[in-house]
TIKOL-958779 format. One record per residue (C-alpha): residue number from 1; residue in three letters; x, y negated, z negated. Coordinates in Angstrom, 1 decimal, padded with zeros to 4 digits. Layout:
BEGIN
 resi resn     c1     c2     c3
  NUM  ALA      X      Y      Z
...
//
This chain:
BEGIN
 resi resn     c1     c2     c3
    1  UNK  182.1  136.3  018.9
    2  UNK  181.0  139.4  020.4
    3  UNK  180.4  140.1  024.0
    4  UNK  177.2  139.3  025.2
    5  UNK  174.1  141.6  026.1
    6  UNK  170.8  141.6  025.9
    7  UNK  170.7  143.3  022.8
    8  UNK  173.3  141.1  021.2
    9  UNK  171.0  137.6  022.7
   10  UNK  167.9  139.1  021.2
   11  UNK  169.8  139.7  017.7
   12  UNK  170.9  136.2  018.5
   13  UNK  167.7  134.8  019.1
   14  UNK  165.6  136.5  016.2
   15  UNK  168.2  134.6  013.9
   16  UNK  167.5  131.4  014.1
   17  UNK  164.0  132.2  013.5
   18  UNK  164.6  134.3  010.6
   19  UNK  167.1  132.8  008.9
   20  UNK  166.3  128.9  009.6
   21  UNK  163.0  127.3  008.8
   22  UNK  160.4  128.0  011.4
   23  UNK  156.7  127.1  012.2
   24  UNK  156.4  130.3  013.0
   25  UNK  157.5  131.9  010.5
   26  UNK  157.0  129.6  007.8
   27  UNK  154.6  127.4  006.5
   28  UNK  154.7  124.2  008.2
   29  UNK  155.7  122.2  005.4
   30  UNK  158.4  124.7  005.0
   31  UNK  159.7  124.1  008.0
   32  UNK  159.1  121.0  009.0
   33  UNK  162.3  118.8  007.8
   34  UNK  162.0  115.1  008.4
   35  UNK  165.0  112.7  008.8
   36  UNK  167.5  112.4  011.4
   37  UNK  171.0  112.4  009.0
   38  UNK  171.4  116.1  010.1
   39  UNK  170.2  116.0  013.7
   40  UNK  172.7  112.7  014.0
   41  UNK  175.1  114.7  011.8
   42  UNK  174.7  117.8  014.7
   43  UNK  174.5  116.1  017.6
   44  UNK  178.0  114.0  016.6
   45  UNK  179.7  117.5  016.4
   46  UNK  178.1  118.4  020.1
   47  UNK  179.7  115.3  021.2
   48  UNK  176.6  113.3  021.0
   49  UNK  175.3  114.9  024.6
   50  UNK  172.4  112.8  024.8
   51  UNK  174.3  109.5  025.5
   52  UNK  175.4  111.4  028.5
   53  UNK  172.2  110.9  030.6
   54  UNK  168.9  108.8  030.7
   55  UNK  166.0  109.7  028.6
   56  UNK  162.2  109.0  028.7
   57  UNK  161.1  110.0  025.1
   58  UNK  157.1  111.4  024.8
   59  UNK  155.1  111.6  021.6
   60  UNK  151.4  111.7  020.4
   61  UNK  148.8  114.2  018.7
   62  UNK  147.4  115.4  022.4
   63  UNK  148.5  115.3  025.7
   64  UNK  152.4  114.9  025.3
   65  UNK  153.2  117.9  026.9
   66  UNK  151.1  117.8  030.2
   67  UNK  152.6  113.9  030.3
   68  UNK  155.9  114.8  029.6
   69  UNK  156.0  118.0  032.2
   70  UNK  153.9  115.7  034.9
   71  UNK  156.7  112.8  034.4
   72  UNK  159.1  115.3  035.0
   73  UNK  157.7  116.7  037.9
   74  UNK  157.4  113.1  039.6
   75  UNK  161.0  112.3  038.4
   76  UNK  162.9  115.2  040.0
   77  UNK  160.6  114.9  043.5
   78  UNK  162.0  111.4  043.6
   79  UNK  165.4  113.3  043.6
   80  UNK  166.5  113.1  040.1
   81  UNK  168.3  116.3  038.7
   82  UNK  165.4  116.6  035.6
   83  UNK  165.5  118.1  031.8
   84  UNK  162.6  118.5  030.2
   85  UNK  162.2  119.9  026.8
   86  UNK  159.2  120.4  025.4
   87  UNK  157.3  122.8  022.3
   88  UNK  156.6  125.4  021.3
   89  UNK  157.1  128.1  024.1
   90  UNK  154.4  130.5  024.9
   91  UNK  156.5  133.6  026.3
   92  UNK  159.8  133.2  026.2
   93  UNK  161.6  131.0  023.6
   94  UNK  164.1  129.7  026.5
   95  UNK  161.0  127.9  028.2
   96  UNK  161.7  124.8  025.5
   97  UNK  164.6  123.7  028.0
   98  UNK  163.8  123.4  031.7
   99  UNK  165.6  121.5  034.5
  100  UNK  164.0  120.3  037.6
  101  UNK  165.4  119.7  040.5
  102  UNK  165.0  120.7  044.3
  103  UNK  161.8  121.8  044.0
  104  UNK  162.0  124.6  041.4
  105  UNK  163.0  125.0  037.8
  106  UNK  165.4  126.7  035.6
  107  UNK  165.0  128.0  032.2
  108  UNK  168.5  127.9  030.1
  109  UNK  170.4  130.8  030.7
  110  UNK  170.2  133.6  027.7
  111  UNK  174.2  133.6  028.2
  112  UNK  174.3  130.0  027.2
  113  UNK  171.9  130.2  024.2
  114  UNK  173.7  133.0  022.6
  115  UNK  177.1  131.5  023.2
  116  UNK  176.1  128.4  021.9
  117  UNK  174.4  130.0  018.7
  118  UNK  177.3  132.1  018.1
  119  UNK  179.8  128.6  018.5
  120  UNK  177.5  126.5  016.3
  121  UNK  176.8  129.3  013.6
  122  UNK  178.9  127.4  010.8
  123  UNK  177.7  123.9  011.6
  124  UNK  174.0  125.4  011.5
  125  UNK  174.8  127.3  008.3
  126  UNK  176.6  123.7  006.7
  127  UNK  173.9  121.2  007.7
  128  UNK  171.4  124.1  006.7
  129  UNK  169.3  123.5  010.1
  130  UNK  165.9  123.6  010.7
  131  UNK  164.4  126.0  014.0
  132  UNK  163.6  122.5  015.7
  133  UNK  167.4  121.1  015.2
  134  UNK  168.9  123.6  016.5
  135  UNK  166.8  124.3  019.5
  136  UNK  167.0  120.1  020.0
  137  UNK  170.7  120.2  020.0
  138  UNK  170.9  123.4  022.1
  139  UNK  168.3  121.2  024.9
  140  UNK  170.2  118.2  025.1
  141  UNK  174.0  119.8  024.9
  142  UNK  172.8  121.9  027.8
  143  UNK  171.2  119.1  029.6
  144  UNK  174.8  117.6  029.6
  145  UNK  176.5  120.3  030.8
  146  UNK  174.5  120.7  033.4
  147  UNK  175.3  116.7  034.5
  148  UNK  171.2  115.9  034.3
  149  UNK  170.5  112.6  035.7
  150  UNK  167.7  112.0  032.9
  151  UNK  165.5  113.6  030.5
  152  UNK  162.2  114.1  029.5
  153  UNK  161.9  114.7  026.1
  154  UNK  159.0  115.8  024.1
  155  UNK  158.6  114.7  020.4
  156  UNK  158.2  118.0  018.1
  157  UNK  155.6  116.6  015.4
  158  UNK  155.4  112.4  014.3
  159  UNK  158.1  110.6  016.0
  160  UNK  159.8  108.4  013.2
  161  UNK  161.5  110.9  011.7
  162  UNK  161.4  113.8  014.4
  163  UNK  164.9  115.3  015.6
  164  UNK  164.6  114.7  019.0
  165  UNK  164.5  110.1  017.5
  166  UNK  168.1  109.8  018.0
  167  UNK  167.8  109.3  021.5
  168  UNK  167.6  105.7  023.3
  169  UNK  165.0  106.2  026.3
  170  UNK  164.0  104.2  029.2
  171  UNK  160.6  104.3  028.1
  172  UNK  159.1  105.2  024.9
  173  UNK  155.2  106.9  025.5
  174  UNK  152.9  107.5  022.9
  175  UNK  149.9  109.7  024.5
  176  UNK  146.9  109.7  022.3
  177  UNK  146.5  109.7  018.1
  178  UNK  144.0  112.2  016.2
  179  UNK  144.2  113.6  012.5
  180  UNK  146.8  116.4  012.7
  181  UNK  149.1  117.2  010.5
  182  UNK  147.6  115.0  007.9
  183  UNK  149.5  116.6  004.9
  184  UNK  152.6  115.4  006.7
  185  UNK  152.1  112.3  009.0
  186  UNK  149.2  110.6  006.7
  187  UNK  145.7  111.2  006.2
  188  UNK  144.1  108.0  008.7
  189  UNK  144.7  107.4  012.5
  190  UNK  146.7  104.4  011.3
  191  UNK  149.1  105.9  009.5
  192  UNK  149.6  108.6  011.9
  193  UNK  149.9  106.0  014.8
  194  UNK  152.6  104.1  013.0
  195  UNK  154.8  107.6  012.7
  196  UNK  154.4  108.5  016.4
  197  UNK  154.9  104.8  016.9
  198  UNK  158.1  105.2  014.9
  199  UNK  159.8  106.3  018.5
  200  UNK  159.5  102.4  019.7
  201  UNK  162.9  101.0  020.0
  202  UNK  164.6  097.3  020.3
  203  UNK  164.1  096.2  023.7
  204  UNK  162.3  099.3  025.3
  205  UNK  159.3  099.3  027.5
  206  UNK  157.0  101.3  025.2
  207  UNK  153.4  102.8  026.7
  208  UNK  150.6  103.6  024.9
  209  UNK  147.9  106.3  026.7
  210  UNK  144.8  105.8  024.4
  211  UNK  143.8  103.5  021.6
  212  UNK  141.4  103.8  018.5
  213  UNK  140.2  099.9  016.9
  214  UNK  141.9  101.5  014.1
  215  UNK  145.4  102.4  015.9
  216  UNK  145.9  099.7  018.5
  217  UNK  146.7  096.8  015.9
  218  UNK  149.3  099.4  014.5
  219  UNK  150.8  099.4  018.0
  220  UNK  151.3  096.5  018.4
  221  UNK  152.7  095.6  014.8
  222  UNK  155.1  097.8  015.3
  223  UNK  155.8  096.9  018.6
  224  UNK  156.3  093.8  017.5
  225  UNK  158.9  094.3  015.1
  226  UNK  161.0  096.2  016.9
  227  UNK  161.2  094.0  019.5
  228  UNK  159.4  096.6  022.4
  229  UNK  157.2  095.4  025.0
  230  UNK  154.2  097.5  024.9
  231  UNK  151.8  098.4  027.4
  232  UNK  148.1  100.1  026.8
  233  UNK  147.2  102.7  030.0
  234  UNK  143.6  102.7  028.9
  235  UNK  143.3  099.1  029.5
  236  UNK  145.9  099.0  032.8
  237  UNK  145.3  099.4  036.4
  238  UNK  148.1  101.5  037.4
  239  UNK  148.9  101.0  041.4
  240  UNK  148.4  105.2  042.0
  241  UNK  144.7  104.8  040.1
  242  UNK  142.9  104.7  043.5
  243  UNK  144.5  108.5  043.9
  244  UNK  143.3  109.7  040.6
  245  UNK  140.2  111.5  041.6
  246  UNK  141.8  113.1  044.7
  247  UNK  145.0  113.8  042.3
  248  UNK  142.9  115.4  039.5
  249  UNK  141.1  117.3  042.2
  250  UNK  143.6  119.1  043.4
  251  UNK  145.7  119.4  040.5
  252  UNK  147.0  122.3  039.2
  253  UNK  146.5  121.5  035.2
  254  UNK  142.7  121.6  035.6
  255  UNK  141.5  120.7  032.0
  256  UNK  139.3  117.6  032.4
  257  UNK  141.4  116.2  029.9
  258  UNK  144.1  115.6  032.2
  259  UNK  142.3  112.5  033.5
  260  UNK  143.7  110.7  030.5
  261  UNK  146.8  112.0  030.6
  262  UNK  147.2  111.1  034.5
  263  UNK  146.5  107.3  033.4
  264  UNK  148.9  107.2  031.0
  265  UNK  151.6  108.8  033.7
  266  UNK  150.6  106.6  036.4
  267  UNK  151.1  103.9  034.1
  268  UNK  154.5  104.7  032.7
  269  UNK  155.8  105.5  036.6
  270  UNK  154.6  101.6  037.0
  271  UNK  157.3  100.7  034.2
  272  UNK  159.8  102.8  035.2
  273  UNK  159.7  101.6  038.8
  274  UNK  160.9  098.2  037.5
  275  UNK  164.7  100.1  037.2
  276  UNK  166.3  100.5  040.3
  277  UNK  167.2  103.9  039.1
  278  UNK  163.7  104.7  039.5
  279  UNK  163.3  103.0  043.0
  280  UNK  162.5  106.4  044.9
  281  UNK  159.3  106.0  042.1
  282  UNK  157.8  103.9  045.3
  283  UNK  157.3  106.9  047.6
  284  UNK  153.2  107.5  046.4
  285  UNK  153.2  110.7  048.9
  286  UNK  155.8  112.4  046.9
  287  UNK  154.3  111.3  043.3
  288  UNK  151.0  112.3  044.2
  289  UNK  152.3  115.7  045.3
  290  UNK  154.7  116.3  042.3
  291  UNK  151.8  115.6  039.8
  292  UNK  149.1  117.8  041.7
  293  UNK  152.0  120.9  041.2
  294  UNK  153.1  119.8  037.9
  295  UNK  152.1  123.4  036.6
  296  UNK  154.0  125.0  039.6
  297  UNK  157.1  123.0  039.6
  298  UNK  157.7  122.9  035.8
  299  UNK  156.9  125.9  034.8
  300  UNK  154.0  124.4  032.6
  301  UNK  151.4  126.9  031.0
  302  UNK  148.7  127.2  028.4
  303  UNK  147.0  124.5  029.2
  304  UNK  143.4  125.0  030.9
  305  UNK  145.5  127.9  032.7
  306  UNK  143.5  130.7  034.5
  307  UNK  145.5  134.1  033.4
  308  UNK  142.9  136.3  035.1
  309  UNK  140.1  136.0  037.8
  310  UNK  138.4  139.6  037.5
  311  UNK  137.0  138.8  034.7
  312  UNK  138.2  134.7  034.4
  313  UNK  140.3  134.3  031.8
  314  UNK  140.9  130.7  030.9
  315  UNK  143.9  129.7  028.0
  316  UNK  144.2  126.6  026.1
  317  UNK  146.2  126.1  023.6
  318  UNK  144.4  122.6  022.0
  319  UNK  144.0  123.6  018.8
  320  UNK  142.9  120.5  016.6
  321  UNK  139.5  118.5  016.6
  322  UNK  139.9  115.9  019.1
  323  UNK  141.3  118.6  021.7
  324  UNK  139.1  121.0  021.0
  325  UNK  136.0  118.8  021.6
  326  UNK  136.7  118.2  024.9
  327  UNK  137.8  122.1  026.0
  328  UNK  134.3  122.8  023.9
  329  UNK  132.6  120.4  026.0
  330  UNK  134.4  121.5  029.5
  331  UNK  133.0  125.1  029.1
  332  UNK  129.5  123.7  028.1
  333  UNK  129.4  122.3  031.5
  334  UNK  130.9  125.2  033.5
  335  UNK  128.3  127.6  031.5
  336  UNK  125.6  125.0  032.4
  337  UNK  126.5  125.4  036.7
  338  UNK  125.3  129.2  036.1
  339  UNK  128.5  130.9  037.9
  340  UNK  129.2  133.1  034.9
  341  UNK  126.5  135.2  033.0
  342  UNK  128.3  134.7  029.6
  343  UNK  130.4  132.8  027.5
  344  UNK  132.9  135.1  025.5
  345  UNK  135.3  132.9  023.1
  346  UNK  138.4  134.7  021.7
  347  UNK  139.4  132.4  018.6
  348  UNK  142.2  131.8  016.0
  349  UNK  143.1  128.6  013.8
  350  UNK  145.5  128.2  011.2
  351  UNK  145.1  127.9  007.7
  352  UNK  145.8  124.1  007.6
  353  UNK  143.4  123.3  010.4
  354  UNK  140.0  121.5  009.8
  355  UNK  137.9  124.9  011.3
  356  UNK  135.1  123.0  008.8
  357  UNK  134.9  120.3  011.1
  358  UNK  135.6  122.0  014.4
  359  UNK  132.4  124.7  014.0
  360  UNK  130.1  121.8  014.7
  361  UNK  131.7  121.4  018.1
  362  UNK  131.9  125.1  019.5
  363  UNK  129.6  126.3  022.0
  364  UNK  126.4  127.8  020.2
  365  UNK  125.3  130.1  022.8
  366  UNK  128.9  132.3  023.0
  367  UNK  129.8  135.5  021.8
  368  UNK  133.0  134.7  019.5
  369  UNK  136.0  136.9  018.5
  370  UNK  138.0  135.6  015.6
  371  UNK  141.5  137.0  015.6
  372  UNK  144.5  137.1  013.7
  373  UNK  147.8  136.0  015.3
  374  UNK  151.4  137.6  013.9
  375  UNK  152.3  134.5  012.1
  376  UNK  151.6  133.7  008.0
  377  UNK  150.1  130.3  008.8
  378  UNK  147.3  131.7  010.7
  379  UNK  143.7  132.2  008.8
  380  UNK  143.0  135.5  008.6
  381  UNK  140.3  137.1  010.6
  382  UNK  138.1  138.1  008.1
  383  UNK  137.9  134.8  006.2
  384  UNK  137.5  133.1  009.5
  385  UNK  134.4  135.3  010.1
  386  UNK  132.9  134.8  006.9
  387  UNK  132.9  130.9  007.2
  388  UNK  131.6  131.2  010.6
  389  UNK  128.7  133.5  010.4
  390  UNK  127.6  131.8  006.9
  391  UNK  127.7  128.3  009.0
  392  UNK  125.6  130.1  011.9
  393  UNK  123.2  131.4  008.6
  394  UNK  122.6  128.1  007.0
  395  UNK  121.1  126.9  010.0
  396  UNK  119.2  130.0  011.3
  397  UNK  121.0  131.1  014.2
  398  UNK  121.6  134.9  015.2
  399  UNK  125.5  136.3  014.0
  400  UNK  124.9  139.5  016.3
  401  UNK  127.6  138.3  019.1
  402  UNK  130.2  137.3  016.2
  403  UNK  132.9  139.3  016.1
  404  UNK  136.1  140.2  014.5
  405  UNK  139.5  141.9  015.5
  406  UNK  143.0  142.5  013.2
  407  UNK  145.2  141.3  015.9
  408  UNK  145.0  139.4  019.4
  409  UNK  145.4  142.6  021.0
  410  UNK  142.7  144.2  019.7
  411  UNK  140.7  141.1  020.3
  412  UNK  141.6  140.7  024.2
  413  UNK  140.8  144.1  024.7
  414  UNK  137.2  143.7  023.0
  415  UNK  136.4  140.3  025.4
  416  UNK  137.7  142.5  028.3
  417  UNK  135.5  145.5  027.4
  418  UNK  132.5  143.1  026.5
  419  UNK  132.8  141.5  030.2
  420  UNK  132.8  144.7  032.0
  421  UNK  130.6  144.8  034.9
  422  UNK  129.7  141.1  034.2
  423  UNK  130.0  138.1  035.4
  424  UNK  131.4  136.7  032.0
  425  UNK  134.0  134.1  031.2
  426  UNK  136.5  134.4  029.0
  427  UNK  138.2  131.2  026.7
  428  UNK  141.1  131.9  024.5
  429  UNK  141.7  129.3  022.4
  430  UNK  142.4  127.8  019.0
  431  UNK  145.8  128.9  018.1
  432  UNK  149.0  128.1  020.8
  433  UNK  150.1  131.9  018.6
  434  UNK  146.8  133.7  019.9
  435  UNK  147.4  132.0  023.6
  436  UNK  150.9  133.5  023.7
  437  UNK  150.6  136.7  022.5
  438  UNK  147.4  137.1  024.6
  439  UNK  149.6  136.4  027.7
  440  UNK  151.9  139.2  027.2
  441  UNK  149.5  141.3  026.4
  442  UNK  147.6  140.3  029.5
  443  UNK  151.2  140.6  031.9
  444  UNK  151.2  144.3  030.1
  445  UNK  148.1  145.5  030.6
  446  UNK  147.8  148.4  033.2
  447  UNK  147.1  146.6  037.0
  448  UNK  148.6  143.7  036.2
//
């Protein structure tokens, strides 16, 4: 193994997302590799580093990374040394793997990922790895090392037969259920709910955030036959509910959306506290504190974030139907207060997205910038632009503030010229790829 340096952890680093299947890099079919025989196969010859702590295991179509870095927030206040590992990253690829604790987070170190890519090369090159394996076993190896008292641990797509199902949580969470993914999880909400479902386990509390008439039966079936006892948050009263609307006031992930999300934490910090290993879980000051700076003591970002004020610049990355809908609808109602003079939407989807069914929901009264991000999956800009301003033809509205740019960085600096001496705001959105490239372009612009 050579010595490290930066050069030699970036080499390191491009690697595994060269030379093992990646989402971005890939198609997502491509990359996505279902069944745990390898990850159980990998994580035996790490020495199976996730029986070595407690986990709380997070899944669902929306929402499963605010939960999962809000429950890790409230976990390490009450004095528990915290992992949290959650996808995809939006700067740096070391932000997957956080821990909490003492009030601040850490990021794995780049010496330990490149020692640990450089020790596990063969095993990676036998069991032919996917991106997601690999960055799963580098999460939970150095969550042992590191002596972790538990672990939050997001699900990357389904749950069934996702890498990070080998683990045996305290609680099993299921946020919300939307079509996503439909080529690989099923085409109806019931079919999707019974893969994300697929992370319930014999004898563990299991929480679901939000039900559909068509999901909750599914819940419960399979809730049944595992033997889980299963809780709804949409239909509980959790004891930290009268604090929500001060909570979500102050909060720090301001999307409105986070009021489900809240309910569903609240809720799962009610199971929780039922294990005396949770008992600090009591102390209501210190959850309501740790959940108002989940953004700040996590590390969280791209989620209703504010990247600029002069102009605002707010990044999301929702990028399906039922997500986009209600960051579609937020803005509606900030445009409606009349604090800004205009709407300006910088916008990317990938090619296996429903765009068809999202036009309908995006505001009509913005000037839009369709983009396209460095990855293959993405729709390309032109076609994008096409489908839109035909759609905004059919039905007779003007196509003069549609837009198009080659890259995001051509696209951020059109919204930023657009704005100039204005009072507009600016949304980027669509695409978690257009929200992090747009944020290093944004930390690199002159001023900043």
């Amino acid at each position: 193994m050579d010595n490290y340096s930066e050069e030699a952890y970036l080499r390191k680093v491009e690697s595994i997302f060269t030379r093992y299947p990646s989402v971005q890099k890939v198609p997502f079919g491509d990359a996505y590799k279902p069944g745990l025989d390898h990850m159980q196969r990998f994580s035996a010859a790490l020495g199976n580093p996730h029986l070595k702590y407690r986990t709380i295991h997070v899944a669902g179509t929306n929402g499963k990374g605010s939960t999962a870095s809000m429950l890790a927030s409230v976990l390490s206040a009450a004095g528990l040394k915290t992992g949290l590992y959650t996808s995809p990253h939006i700067e740096d690829f070391r932000e997957r793997a956080r821990i909490l604790s003492g009030g601040q987070y850490s990021l794995v170190p780049k010496e330990y990922v490149y020692d640990f890519l450089c020790r596990c090369e063969g095993v990676m090159e036998e069991l032919s790895l996917s991106f997601f394996e690999i960055t799963t076993g580098l999460a939970f190896k150095w969550f042992a090392d590191q002596d972790v008292d538990v672990a939050v641990i997001e699900v990357g797509l389904g749950g069934r037969l996702d890498s990070t199902n080998i683990i045996t949580p305290d609680l099993s969470v299921v946020t919300s259920i939307a079509l996503d993914h439909c080529a690989l999880l099923g085409n109806t909400l019931g079919e999707i709910a019974r893969e994300k479902a697929g992370i319930f386990k014999k004898g563990i509390p299991a929480l679901a955030g939000e039900y559909l008439p068509e999901t909750r039966p599914v819940f419960e079936e399979v809730a049944g036959e595992v033997g889980a006892s299963l809780t709804f948050a949409q239909d509980a009263e959790p004891s930290l509910h009268r604090l929500s609307g001060e909570i979500l006031e102050r909060m720090d992930l301001r999307g409105k959306y986070q009021s489900k999300n809240l309910r569903t934490v609240l809720s799962a910090i009610d199971i929780l506290k039922r294990d005396p290993y949770y008992s600090n879980l009591y102390d209501e000051e210190k959850v309501a504190d740790a959940i108002i700076h989940t953004a700040h003591l996590s590390g969280f970002h791209g989620r209703w974030e504010r990247l600029s004020e002069d102009p605002v610049i707010i990044a999301d990355i929702g990028h399906n139907p039922a997500a986009l809908k209600e960051n579609f609808a937020q803005l509606d109602e900030i445009m409606s207060g009349g604090d800004y003079s205009s709407l300006i939407i910088v916008y990317a989807v990938m090619a296996d997205k429903d765009f068809r069914g999202i036009m309908p929901l995006m505001p009509e009264d913005a000037t839009y910038i369709f983009t396209n991000p460095a990855t293959s999956r993405a729709l390309p800009e032109k076609e994008l632009t096409d489908i839109f301003r035909n759609y905004y033809l059919e039905r007779g509205k003007p196509v003069d503030r549609i837009h198009d740019a080659p890259s995001v960085r051509e696209a951020v600096l059109m919204a930023l010229d657009l704005a100039k001496d204005t009072k507009a705001l600016i949304y980027l959105g669509g695409s978690t790829y257009l929200v992090s490239e747009a944020v290093g372009i944004l930390h690199d612009l002159p001023g900043d």
